[in-house]
C-alpha positions in Angstrom: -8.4 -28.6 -5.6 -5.1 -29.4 -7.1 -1.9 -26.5 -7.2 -2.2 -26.7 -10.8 -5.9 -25.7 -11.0 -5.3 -23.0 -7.7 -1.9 -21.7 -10.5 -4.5 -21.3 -13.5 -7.1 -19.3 -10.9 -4.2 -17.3 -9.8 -3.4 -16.5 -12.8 -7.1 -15.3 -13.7 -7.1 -13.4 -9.9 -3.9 -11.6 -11.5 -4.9 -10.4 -14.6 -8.4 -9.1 -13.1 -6.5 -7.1 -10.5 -4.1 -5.8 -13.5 -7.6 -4.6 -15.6 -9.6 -3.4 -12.2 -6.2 -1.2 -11.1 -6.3 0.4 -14.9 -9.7 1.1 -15.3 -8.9 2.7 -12.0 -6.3 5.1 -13.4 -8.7 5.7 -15.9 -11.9 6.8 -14.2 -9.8 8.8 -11.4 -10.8 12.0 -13.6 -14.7 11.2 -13.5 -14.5 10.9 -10.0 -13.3 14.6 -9.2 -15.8 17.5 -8.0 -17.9 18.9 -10.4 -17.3 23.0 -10.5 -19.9 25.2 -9.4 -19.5 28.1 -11.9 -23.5 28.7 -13.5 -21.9 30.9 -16.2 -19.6 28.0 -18.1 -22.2 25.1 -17.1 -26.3 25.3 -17.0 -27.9 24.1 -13.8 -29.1 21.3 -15.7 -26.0 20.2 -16.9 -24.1 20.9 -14.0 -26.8 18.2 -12.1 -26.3 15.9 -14.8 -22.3 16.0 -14.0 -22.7 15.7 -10.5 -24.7 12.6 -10.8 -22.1 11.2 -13.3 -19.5 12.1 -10.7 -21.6 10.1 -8.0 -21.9 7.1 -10.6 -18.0 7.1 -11.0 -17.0 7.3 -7.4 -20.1 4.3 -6.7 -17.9 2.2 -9.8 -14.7 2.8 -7.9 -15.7 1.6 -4.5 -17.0 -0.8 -6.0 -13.6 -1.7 -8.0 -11.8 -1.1 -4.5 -13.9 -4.0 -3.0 -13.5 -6.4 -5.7 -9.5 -5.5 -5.4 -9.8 -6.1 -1.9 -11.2 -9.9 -2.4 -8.7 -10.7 -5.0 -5.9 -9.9 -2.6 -7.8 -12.5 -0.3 -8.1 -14.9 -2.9 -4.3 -14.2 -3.4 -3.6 -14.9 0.4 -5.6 -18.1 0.1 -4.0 -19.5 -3.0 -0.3 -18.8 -1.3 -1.5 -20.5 1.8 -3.2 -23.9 0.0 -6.9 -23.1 1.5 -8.3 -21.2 -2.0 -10.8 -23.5 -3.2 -12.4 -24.8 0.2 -15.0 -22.8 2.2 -13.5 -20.6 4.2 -16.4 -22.0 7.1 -17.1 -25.6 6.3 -13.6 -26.7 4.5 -15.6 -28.1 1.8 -15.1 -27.8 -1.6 -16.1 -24.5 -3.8 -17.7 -26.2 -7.1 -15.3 -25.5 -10.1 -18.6 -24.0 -11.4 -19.1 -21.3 -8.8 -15.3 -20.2 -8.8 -16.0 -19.9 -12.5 -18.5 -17.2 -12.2 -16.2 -15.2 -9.8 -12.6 -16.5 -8.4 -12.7 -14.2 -5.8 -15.4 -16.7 -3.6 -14.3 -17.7 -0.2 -17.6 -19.8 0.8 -19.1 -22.5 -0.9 -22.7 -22.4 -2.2 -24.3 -24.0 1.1 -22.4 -21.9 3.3 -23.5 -18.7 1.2 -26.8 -19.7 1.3 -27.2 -19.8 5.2 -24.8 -16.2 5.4 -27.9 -14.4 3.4 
């Protein structure tokens, strides 16, 4: 992979980490504890908040580990070695860093890691 093509993923990397960190700032209010007071919330609704407060903190983590590979992919890019597996030092297929920049293995290497 040429520094040209690793530029225009690091730009992509970039601009993913910009909209993860907002939608970040945005769901930090879904995330806090539900209160426990019966006589605002019925029990049934109360429930139903609690599991969309267990929904929002799953999303986060989620977002925190996707964050934490683009910084990776970041580090890589810096160092020359984004674009080959991080095991072999083969290629990653244009196609597979398509579907998500953030991959450190190629599709062989993935394969046997299952």
């Amino acid at each position: 992979m040429n520094k040209d093509d690793q530029k225009e993923y690091g730009h992509r990397l970039i601009a993913l980490r910009a909209e993860l960190e907002e939608l970040e700032t945005m769901s930090a209010e879904a995330c806090k504890p539900v209160a426990l007071d019966q006589s605002m919330v019925g029990r049934l609704s109360r429930i139903d908040a609690m599991q969309g407060v267990q929904m929002a903190q799953e999303a986060s983590r989620r977002r925190q580990q996707q964050l934490a590979r683009i910084v990776g992919a970041l580090a890589r890019i810096d160092s020359g070695d984004y674009g080959y597996c991080s095991l072999c030092d083969e290629d990653i297929s244009v196609g597979r860093l398509g579907i998500d920049p953030t991959y450190s293995l190629c599709i062989g290497c993935a394969e046997k890691s299952v």
